[in-house]
BATIRO-725712 format. One record per atom (N, C-alpha, C, O): residue in one letter; x negated, y negated, z. Coordinates in pm, whole numbers, padded with zeros to 5 digits, always signed. Last residue first. Layout:
! BATIRO-725712
AXYZ;...
//
This chain:
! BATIRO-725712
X-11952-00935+17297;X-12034-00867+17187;X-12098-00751+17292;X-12176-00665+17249;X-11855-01153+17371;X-11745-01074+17297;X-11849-00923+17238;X-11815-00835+17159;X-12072-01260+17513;X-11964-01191+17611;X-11889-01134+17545;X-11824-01049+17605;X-12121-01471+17323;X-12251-01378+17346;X-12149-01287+17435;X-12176-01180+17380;X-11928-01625+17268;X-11953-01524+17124;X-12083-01401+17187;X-12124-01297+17135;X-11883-01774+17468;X-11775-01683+17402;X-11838-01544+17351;X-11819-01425+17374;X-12169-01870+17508;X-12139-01805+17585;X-12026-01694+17566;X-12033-01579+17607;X-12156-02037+17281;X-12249-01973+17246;X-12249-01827+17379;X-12305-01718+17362;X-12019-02235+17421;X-11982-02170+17261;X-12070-02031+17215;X-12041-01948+17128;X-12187-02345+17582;X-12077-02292+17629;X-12003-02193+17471;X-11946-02085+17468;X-12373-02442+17460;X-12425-02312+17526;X-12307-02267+17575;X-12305-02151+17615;X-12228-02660+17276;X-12296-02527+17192;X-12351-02431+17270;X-12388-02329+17212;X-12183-02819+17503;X-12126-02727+17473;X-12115-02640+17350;X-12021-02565+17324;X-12503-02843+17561;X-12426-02801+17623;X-12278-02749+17613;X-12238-02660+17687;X-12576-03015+17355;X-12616-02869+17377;X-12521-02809+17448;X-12454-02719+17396;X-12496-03283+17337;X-12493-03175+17213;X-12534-03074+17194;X-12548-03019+17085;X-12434-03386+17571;X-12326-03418+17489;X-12366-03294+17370;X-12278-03224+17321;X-12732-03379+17712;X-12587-03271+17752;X-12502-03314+17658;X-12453-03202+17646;X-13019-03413+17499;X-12871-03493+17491;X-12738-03322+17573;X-12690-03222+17519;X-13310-03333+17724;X-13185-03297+17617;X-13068-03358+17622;X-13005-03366+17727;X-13501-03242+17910;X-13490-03436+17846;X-13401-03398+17699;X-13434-03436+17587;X-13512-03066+18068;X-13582-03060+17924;X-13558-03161+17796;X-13576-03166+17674;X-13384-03160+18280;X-13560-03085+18281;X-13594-03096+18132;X-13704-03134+18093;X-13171-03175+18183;X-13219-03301+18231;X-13341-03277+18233;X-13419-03362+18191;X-13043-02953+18122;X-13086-03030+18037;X-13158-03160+18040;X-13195-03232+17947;X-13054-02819+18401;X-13172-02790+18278;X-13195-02880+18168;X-13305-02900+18116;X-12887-03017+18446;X-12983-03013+18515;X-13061-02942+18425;X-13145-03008+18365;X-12645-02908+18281;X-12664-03023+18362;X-12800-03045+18386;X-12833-03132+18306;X-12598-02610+18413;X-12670-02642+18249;X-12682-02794+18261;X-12801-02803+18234;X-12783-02537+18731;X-12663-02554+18637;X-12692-02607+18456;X-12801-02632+18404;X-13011-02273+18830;X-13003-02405+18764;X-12883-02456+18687;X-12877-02417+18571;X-13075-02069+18971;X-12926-02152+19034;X-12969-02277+18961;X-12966-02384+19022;X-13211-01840+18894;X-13280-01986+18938;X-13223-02072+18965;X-13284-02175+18993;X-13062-01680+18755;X-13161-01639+18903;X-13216-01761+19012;X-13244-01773+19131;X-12953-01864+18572;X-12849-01776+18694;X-12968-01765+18821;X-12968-01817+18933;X-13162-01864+18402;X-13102-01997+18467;X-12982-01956+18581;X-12939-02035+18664;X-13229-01598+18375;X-13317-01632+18405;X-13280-01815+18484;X-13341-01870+18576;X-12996-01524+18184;X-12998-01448+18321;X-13082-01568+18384;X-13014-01646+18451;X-12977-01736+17981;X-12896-01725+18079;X-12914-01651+18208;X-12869-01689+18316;X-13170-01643+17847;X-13204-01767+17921;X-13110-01833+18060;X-13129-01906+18157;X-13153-01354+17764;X-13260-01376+17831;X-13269-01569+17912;X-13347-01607+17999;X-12948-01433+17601;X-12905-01371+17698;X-12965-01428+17830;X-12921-01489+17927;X-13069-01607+17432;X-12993-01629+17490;X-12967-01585+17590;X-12956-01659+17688;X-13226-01420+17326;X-13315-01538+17410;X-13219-01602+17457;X-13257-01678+17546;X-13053-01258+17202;X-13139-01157+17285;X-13227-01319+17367;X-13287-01299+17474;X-12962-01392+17014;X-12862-01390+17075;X-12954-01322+17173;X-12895-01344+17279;X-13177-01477+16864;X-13103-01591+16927;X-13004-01520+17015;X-12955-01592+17102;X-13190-01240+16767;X-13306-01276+16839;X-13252-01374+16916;X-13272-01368+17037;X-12995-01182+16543;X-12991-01111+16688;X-13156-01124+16779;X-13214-01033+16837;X-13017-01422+16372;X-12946-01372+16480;X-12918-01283+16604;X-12856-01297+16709;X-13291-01277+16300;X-13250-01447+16344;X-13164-01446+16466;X-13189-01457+16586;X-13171-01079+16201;X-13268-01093+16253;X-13302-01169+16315;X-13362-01130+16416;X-12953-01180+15981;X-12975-01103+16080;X-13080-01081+16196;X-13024-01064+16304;X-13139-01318+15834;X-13063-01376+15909;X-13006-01310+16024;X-13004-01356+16138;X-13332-01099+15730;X-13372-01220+15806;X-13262-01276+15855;X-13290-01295+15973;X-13142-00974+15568;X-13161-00932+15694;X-13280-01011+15783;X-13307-00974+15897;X-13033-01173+15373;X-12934-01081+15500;X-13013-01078+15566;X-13009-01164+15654;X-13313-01173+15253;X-13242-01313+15301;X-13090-01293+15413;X-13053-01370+15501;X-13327-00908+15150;X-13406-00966+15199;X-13366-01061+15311;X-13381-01039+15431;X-12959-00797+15136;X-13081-00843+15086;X-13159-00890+15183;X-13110-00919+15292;X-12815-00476+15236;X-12830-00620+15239;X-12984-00646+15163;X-13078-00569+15140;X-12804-00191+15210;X-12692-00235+15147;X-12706-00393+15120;X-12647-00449+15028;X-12959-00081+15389;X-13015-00108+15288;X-12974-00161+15206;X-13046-00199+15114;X-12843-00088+15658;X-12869-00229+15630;X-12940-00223+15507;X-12996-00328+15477;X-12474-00028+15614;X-12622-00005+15624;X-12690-00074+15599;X-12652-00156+15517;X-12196-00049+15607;X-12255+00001+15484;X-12403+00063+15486;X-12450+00151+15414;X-12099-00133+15842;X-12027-00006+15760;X-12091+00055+15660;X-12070+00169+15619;X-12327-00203+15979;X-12303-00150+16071;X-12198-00074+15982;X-12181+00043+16015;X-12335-00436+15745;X-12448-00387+15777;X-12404-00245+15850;X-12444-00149+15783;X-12083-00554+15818;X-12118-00537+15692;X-12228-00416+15714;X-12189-00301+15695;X-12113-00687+16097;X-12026-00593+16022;X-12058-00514+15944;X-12067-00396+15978;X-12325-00874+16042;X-12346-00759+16099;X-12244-00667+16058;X-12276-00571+15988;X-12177-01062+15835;X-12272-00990+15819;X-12295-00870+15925;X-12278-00759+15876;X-12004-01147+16030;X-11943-01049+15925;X-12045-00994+15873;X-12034-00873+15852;X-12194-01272+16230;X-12046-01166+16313;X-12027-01065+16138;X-12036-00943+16131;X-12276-01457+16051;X-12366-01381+16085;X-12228-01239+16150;X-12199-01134+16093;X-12053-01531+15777;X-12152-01569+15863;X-12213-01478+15947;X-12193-01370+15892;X-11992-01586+15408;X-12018-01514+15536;X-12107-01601+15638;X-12188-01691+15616;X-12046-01741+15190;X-11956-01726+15204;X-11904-01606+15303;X-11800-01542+15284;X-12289-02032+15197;X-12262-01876+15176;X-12114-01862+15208;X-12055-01962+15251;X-12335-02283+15295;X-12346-02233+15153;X-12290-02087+15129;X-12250-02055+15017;X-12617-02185+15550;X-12548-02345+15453;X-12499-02248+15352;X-12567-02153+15313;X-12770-02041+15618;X-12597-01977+15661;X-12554-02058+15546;X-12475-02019+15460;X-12990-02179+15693;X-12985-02066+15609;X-12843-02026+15558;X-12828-01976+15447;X-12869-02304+15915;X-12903-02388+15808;X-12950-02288+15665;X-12940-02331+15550;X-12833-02124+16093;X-12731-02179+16061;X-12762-02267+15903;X-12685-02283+15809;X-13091-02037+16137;X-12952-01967+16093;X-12867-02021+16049;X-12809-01971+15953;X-13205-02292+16255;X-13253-02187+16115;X-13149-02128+16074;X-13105-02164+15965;X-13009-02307+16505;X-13048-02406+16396;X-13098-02355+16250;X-13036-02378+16147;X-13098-02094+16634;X-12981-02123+16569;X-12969-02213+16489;X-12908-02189+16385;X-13371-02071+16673;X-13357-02033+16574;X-13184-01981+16546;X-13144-01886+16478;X-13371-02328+16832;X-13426-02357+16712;X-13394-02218+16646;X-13385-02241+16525;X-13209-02223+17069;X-13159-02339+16988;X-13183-02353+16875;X-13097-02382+16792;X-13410-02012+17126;X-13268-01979+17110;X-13217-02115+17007;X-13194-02101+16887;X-13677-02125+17224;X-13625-02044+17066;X-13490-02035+17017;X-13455-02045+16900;X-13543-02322+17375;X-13603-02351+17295;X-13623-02285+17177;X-13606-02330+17064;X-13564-02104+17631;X-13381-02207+17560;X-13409-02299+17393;X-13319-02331+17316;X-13765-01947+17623;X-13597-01901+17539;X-13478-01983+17511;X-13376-01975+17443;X-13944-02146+17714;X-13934-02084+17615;X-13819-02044+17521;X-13785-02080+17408;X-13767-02195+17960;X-13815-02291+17871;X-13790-02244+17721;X-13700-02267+17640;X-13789-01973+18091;X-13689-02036+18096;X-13651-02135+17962;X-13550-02144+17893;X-14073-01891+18105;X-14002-01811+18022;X-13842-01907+18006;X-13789-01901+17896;X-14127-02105+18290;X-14182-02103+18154;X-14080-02024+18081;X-14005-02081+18002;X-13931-02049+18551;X-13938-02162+18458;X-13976-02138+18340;X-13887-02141+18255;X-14058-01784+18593;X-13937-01789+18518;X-13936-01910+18467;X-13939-01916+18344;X-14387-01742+18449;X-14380-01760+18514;X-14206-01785+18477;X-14182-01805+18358;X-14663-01614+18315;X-14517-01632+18289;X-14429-01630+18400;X-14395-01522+18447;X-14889-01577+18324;X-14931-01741+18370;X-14750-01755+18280;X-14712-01850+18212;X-15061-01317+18286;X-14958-01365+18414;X-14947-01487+18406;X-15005-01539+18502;X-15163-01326+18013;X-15217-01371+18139;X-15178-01438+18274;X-15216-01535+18340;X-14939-01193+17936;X-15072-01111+17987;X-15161-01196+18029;X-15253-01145+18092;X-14759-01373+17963;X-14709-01286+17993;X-14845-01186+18061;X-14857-01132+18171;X-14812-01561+17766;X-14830-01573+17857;X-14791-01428+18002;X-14817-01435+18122;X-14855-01350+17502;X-14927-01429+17570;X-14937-01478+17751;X-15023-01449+17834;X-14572-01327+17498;X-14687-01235+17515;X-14786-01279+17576;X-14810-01253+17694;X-14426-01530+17411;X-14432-01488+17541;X-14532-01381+17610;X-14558-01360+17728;X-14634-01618+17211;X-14622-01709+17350;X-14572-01672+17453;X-14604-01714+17564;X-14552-01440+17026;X-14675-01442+17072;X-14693-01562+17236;X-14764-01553+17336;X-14258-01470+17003;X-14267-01366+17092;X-14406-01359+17138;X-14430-01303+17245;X-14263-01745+16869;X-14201-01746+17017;X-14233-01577+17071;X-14229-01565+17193;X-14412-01627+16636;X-14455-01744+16781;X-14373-01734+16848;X-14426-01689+16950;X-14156-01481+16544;X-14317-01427+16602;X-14391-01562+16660;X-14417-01545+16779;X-13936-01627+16495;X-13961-01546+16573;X-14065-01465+16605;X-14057-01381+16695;X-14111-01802+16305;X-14033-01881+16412;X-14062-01746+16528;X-14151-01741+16613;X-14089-01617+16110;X-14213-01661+16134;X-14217-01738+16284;X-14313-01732+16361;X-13835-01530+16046;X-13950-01448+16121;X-14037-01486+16145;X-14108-01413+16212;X-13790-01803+15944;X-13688-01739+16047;X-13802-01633+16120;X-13847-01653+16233;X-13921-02071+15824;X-13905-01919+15819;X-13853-01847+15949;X-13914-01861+16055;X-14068-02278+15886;X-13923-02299+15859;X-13826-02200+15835;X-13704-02212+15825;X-14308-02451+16100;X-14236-02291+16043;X-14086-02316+16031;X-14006-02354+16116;X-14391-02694+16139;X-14456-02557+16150;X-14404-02465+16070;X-14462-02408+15977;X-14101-02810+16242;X-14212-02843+16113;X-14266-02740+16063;X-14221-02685+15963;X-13873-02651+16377;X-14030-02692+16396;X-14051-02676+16265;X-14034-02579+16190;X-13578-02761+16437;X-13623-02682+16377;X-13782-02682+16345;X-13793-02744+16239;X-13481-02873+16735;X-13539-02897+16630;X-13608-02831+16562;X-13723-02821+16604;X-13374-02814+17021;X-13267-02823+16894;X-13358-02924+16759;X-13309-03022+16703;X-13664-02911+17173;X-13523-02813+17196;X-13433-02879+17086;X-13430-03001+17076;X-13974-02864+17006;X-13860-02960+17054;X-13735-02901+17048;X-13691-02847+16947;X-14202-02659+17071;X-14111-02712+16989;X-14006-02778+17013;X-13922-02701+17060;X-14531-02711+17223;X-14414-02630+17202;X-14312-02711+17123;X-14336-02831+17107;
//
């Protein structure tokens, strides 16, 4: 699996990212072997890496994802390019494995502290990108 806040070698493509992480949950999923930890895992891991993609796609432009959707939601999404709506897409996957990681670390009374310790992560540089990431997921 892919190293939490590292954009995988493998795949540098935003949809491509987001179809292994949905074949793995699938996967495990049909052979019951999804278990919350795993799924836990999983989503804190897509979530990070395909903020990371986004963001690194984002490099350079003169919008970010909040105005892009905008955009999309006055004009339509035929109105965007290719490269919009992969980011889009991106984005609202990161924000749907987010959700999904938060319920799933609530059910499981794991503080963010401690997950990050399970998943041998610097707390100085996730943790409050999950608190940041908490604003923007509750405004929406």
């Amino acid at each position: 699996m892919a190293r939490l806040g590292h954009t995988p070698s493998w795949d540098n493509d935003i949809n491509g990212q987001i179809q292994i992480y949905d074949r793995i949950i699938m996967a495990n999923k049909q052979g019951q072997t999804d278990t919350k930890a795993f799924l836990l895992g999983v989503y804190v891991v897509g979530w990070a890496n395909l903020d990371i993609a986004v963001k690194k796609a984002l490099h350079g432009k003169s919008y970010n994802c909040q105005q892009l959707s905008r955009r999309a939601e006055k004009q339509g999404m035929g109105n965007l390019s290719s490269e919009e709506i992969q980011l889009l897409h991106g984005y609202s996957y990161s924000v749907i494995y987010f959700r999904e990681f938060r319920k799933i670390q609530k059910e499981l009374s794991i503080d963010d502290k401690t997950l990050m310790q399970m998943l041998q992560v610097d707390n100085d540089a996730i943790i409050p990108k999950m608190h940041e990431w908490d604003k923007i997921v509750n405004k929406q």
